[in-house]
N, C-alpha and C positions, 0 to 999 in steps of 0.2 A: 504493500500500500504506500511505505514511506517512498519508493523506489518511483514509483508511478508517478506521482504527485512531482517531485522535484526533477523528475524528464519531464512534466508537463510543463513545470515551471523555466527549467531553461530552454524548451523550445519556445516558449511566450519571450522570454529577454532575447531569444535569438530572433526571432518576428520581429519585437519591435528596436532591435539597432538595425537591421536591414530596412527599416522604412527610408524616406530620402531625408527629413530635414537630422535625425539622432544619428545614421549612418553620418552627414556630414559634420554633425560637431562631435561624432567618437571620432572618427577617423582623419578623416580629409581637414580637419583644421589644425591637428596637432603635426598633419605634414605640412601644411601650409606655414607655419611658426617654423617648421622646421629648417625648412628651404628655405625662407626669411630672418629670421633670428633664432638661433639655435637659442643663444641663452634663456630667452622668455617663453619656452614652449612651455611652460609647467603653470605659464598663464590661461593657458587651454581651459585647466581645469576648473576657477571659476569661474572663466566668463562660458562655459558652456551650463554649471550651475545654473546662472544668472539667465542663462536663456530657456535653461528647461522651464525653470519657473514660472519666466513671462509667460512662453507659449504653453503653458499648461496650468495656468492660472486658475480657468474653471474646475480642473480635479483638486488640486490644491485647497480650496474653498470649499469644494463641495464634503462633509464630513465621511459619508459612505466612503468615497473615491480616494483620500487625501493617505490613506497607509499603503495602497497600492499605488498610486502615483510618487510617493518617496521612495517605495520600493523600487518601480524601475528606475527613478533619478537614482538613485544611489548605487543601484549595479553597472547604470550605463556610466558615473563616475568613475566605478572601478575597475569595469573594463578598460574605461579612458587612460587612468591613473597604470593599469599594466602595458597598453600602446605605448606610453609617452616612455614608461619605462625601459621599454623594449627598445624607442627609437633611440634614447639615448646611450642606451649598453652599445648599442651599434655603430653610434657617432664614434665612440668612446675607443671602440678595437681597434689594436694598430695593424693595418694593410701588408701586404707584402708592398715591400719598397722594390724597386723596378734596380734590377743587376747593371750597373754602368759597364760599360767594354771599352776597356781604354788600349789603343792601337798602338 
């Protein structure tokens, strides 16, 4: 039963970060920080807060809605918060350095 329930549950958080506007502030804005200012991509993570909020203001308010609406704000944070993490271990790795051939 428990088993059931939390695959039902991360297919509903996998649902909705594939919608278009939470897929673009998980994803697509912490690379966009990224390929602009690497140092401030960890700003990602409240102004994408700040956005869930607005745009989902009426769940927010509404008293039924407002534990499941924190709910996915806060997994789609922490999904966010493992991206940003992952982009920067990656910034972070040192490349192979290119073999100079001196004649």
């Amino acid at each position: 039963m428990a088993l059931s329930t939390a695959a039902a549950l991360a297919k509903l958080f996998g649902q909705y970060l594939l919608q278009p506007i939470p897929f673009t502030l998980t994803f697509l804005l912490p690379l966009l920080f990224r390929l602009i200012a690497r140092k401030y991509i960890w700003l990602t993570l409240p102004l994408t807060a700040l956005a869930e909020v607005l745009l989902n203001w009426d769940s927010f308010c509404y008293y039924e809605a407002r534990s499941l609406a924190l709910l996915f704000t806060l997994t789609q944070l922490a999904a966010m918060a493992v991206f940003v993490w992952i982009l920067q271990a990656a910034a972070k790795t040192p490349g192979k350095r290119p073999v100079s051939h001196r004649g």
